[in-house]
N, C-alpha and C positions, 0 to 999 in steps of 0.2 A: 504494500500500500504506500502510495508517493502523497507526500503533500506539499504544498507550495509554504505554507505555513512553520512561520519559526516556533518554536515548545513557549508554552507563556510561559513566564515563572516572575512572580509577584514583586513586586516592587514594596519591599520592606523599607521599613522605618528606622529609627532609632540610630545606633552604633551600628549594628551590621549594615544597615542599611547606609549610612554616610560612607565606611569603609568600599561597600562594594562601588558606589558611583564614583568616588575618589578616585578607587582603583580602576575602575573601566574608561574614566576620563584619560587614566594614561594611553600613552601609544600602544602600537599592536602590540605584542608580549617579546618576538620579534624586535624590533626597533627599540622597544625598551630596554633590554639587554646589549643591544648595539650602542645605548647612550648612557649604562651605567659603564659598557668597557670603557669606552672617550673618557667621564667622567672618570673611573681606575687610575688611565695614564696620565689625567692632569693631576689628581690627587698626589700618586706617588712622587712626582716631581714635587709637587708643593712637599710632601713632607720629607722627603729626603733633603733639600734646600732647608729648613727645619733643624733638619738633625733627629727625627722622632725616633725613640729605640726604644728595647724594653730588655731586661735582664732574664733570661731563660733559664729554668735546670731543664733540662729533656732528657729523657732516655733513650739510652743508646742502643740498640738493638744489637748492633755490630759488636760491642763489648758486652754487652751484658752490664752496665753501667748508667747512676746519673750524671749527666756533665751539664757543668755552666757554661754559659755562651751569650754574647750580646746580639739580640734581632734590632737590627738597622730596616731602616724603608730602604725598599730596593725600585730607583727610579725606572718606567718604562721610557723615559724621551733621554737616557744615557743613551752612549755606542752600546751597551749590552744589553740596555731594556729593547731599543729599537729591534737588535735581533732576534733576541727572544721572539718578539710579534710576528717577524717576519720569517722567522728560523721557525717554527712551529705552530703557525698556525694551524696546516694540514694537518700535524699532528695531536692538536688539540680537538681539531674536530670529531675526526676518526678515534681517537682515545676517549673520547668522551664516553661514559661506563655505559650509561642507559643504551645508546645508541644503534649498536652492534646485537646487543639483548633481546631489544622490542624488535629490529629488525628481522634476527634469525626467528624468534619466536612467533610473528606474527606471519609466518611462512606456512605454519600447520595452527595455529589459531583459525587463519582466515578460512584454510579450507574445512575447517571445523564448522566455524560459523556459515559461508556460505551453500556449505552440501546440506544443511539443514540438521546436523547431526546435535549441534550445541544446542539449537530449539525442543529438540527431540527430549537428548537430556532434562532438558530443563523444565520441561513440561512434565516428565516422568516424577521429578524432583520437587517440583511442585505442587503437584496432587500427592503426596506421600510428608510433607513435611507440612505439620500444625502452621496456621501463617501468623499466629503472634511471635513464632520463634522465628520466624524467617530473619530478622535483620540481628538477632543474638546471634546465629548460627554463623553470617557473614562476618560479623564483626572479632567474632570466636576465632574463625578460620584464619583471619586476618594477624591475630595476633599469634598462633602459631606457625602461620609460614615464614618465620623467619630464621624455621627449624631448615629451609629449604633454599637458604639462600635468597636470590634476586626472583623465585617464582613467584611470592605474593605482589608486588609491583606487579610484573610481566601479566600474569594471568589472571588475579583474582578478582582485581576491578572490572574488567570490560565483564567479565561472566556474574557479577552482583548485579552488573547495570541491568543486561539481559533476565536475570531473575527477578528481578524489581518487575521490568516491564512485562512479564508473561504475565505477572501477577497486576497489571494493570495501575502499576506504581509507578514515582517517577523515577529514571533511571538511573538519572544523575545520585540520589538520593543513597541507592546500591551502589554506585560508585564512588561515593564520598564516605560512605560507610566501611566498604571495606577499606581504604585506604588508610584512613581512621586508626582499623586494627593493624594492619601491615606496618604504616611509620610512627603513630602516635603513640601506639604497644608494641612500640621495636624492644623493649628490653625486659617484657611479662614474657611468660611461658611456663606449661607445667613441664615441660620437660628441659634441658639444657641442650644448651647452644651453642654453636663456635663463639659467639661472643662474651663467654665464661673465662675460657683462658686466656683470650683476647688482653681481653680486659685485666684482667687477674693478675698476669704477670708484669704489666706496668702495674701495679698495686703493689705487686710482692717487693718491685727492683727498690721501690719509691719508699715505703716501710723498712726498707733494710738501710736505710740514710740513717735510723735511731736505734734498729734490733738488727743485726747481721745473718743470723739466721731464720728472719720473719720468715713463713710461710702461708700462701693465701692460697685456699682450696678452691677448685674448679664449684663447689656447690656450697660458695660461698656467701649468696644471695636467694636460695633457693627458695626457702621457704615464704621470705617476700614476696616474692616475684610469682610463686605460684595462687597466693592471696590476690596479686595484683591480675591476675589474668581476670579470677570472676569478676571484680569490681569494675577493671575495665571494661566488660563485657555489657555488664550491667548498662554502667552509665553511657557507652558508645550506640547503645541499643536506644537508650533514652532519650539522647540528643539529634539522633537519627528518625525518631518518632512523632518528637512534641516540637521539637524547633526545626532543622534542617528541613526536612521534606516538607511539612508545612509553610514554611516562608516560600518553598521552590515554586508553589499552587501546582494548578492543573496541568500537567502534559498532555501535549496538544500533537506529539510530532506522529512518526510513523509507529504504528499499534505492532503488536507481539502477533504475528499469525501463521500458521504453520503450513508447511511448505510442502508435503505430499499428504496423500490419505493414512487412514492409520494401518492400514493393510501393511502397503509400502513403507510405511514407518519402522513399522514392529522388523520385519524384517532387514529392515535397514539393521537399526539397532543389535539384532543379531549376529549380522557379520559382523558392525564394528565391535561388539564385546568378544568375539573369536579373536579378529584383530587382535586388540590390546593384550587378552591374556597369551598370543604369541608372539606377540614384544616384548614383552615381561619379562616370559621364557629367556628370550634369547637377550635380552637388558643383563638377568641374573648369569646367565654365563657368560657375558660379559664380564660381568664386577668381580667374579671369580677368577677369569682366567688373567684380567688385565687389570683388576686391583680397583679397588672400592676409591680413592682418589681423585677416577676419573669423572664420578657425580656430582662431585663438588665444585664450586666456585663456577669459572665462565663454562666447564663439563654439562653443567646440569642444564645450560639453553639449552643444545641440540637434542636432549632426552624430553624435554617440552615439548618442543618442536614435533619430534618424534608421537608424542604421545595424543596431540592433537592431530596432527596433520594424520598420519597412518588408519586412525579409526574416521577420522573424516571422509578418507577415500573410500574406504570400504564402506560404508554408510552411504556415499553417493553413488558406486557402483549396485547396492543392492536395492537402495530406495528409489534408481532412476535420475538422482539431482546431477549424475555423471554420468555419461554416454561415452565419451571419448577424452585423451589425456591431456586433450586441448582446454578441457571444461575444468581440468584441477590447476591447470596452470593460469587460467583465466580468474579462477580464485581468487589463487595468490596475487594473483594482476593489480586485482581491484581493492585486495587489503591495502597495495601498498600505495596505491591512488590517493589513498585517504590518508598518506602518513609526510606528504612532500611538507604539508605545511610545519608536521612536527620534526623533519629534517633540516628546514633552515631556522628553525627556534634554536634547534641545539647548534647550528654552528654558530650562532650570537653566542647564547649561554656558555658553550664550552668555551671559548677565547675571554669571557665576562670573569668565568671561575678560576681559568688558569691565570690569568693577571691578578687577581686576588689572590692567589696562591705566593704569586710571584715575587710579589711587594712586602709580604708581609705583615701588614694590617692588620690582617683579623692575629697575626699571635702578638702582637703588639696591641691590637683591645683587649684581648683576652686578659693580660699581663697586666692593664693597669687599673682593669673591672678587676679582678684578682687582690692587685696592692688594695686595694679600696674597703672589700671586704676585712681582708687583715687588720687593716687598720679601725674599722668597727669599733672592737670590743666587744661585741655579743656573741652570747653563751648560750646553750643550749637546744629546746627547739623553735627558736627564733635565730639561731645561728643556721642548722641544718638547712631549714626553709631559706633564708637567707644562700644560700650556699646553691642552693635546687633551682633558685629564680637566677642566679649567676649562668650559671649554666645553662639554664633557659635561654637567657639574653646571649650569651657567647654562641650557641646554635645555631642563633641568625645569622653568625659570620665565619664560621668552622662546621662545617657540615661531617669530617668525617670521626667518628665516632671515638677510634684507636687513635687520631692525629692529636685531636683536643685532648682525651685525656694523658696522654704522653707529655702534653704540655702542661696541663695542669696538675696530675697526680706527684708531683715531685715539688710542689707547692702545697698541697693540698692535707696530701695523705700526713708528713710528717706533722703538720700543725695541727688535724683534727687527733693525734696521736697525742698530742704533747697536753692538749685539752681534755684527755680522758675519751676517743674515740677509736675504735678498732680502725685501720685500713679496711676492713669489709664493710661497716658502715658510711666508711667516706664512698666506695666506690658504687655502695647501691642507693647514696645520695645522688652521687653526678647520674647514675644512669636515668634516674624520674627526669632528672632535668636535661639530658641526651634526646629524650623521647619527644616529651611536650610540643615543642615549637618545630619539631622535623615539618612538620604538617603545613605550618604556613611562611615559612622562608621558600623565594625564590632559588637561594644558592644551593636547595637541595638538588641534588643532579635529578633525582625522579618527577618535581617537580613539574617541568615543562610537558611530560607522558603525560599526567594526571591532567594538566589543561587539553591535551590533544580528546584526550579520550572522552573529556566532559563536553568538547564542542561536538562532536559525533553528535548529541542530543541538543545542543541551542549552539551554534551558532557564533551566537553574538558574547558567549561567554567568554572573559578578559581575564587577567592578571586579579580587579577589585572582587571578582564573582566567585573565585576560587577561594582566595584568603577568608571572604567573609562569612564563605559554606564554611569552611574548617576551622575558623578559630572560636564557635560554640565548643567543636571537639579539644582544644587545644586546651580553652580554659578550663574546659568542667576536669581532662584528666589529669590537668595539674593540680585544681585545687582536691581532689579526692585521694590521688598520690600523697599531699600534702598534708592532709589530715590523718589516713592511715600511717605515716611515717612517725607522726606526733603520735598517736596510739601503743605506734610499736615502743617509742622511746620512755612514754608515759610507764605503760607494764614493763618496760624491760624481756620483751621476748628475743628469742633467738631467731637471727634472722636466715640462718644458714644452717645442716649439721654441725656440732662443735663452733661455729660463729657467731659472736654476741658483740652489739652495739660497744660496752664498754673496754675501756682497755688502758692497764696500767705499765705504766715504765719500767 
């Protein structure tokens, strides 16, 4: 079904609502990112001319060590800035993480989604699940694909969106939702995750500055963090129910409607479940013969890919939606029709980020948000909180998870030490404030996907439309993180096996 017709969606009031016209008053998304690089290279000039620096400990990977060091602004209009821009641009584009990810992966999405096989699912999925839980369930899922690497970005939004709208919801609504769980509950889970010891062992290196043999356990957050799953669960369901998809009103675009008879469906469905479970098969003798390894990190796109696309095919050969191989490649054709605009976003953003990276700025904010708090003097849990909203705030300018706290845990860890604080409390302080604000910073590299995929459904949605859907989510799971943190410090519970908030010299 075509419409001429853009999705309405409400013209809210208030804060959200000033934020989003604000925001959609700026230039494309696009352009906006071409004018904060410009802006980048004058800035760094202005603050190298300056002299701005900041005093660093970081951890050294290479050593197994913390070491001090001074971060200078590093100008882009010197002979070295200049080539950096020009020495790598190409390389910033094509390095850019999301990039490469959405593209492989949207290779066997699309023929998923256009053989009718994802409808198919979805529909099956839909008459079998209660529909008060439908947006708990996404939001749930959300917050455990991060067991999965880069699959919860990649795949789990555009298929919330699609289940939203079978269900005659709006789609955006499953797309902000699960997103919600994916970056805003990047660091809940009932189960453990690469970014355990991740994190862990900038903890350990950063604690052993005052104890030489500190040790910090990979499930050293756990029992947090598995509290923190249902809560999040909870209130991402609730903000997706009563505010978000409410303020979005009535979708208006193209309706949910399926694409052969159920005849040819059912049998669709059949081959593609033969499919997959002989993928599996040969996936598992895979991970055997050539080592479990290979699933992990950029491994697990073409196993997506794989997983879509393969039952996609067999799904359009048995349902009819494929006749010939010209019709699965015509597919793939048409996903990627719809992705030009999200290809020249990212070559703005990626040159936007790598000049951020480059100058130094954000460890130079970080550094003197950091002195600031130190110099405080507040104790307790108005310290802690205090410390969650730092890190909130620094997110907006350091995006990656491992980088910030490298920089900050060797500031951090020994001073919440010297106050009467374990390192496993500091570092499941920074994580509530790692999470929070991933949701409505630009400088997130996944960012710019999430606007692609939200215009799929309007259109006209900007930069102000994104922020202003996501920062109901931002705030509510900071202040509930926030509160639950007070609780735990209140009773004094354990936040890990063997890990406990306080800690003596």
């Amino acid at each position: 079904m075509k419409t001429d017709k853009d999705p309405v969606q409400k013209k809210g009031g208030g804060v959200l609502g000033f934020i989003e016209r604000v925001g959609n008053a700026l230039p494309d998304p696009s352009i906006l990112f071409l004018i904060l690089a410009v802006f980048m290279i004058l800035l760094s000039a202005v603050g190298a001319a300056l002299g701005w620096q900041g005093e660093v400990m970081l951890y050294d990977a290479e050593i197994g060590d913390v070491v001090t060091s001074t971060a200078n602004v590093n100008s882009l209009l010197s002979k070295e800035g200049i080539a950096e821009i020009f020495g790598n641009m190409v390389q910033n584009f094509i390095g850019f993480a999301p990039l490469g990810s959405v593209l492989v992966a949207i290779l066997g999405i699309g023929v998923c989604e256009h053989s009718g096989l994802m409808q198919a699912v979805m529909t099956k999925l839909v008459k079998s699940t209660p529909k008060p839980l439908v947006t708990a369930v996404i939001v749930f899922l959300g917050i455990e694909s991060n067991l999965a690497s880069n699959l919860g970005y990649v795949a789990l939004p555009p298929l919330a969106a699609i289940i939203f709208l079978s269900l005659g919801r709006h789609p955006i609504a499953g797309l902000l939702a699960a997103f919600a769980g994916v970056s805003g509950g990047f660091s809940a889970n009932l189960l453990l995750s690469a970014l355990e010891p991740m994190l862990g062992g900038v903890t350990q290196e950063a604690a052993r500055m005052l104890v030489p043999d500190y040790v910090v356990p990979n499930t050293a957050n756990w029992y947090f963090m598995i509290v923190s799953t249902v809560l999040l669960t909870i209130v991402g369901t609730w903000v997706t129910d009563r505010i978000v998809e409410p303020r979005l009103g009535k979708y208006e675009g193209p309706k949910f409607e399926e694409t052969v008879d159920a005849k040819s469906q059912s049998r669709g469905l059949r081959a593609a479940f033969i499919s997959l479970v002989v993928l599996a098969i040969v996936l598992v003798g895979v991970y055997f013969t050539i080592g479990g390894s290979l699933f992990f990190g950029n491994g697990l796109i073409p196993v997506i890919m794989l997983f879509f696309g393969v039952p996609g095919v067999a799904y359009g050969y048995a349902a009819g939606t494929i006749k010939k191989t010209k019709d699965a490649v015509d597919m793939m054709s048409n996903s990627y029709s719809s992705m030009a605009s999200y290809m020249v976003m990212c070559f703005f953003a990626a040159q936007f980020i790598a000049y951020f990276d480059y100058t130094n700025l954000g460890t130079i904010i970080s550094m003197q948000m950091s002195s600031w708090l130190q110099a405080s003097h507040i104790t307790g849990i108005p310290l802690a909180i205090g410390f969650v909203i730092l890190v909130c705030i620094i997110d907006l300018f350091l995006g990656s998870a491992s980088a910030k706290w490298a920089i900050m845990a060797p500031i951090f860890v020994p001073m919440f030490m010297t106050l009467g604080y374990s390192p496993e409390f500091t570092q499941m302080a920074y994580r509530i404030g790692d999470s929070c604000t991933n949701i409505i910073t630009p400088l997130m590299s996944w960012f710019p996907m999430l606007l692609v995929f939200m215009q799929k459904y309007n259109k006209k949605a900007s930069v102000g439309t994104l922020i202003s859907s996501m920062l109901p989510y931002s705030l509510a799971f900071l202040l509930v993180w926030c509160l639950q943190l007070a609780v735990w410090m209140i009773f004094d519970w354990p936040i890990g096996p063997g890990s406990f908030i306080g800690f003596t010299l």
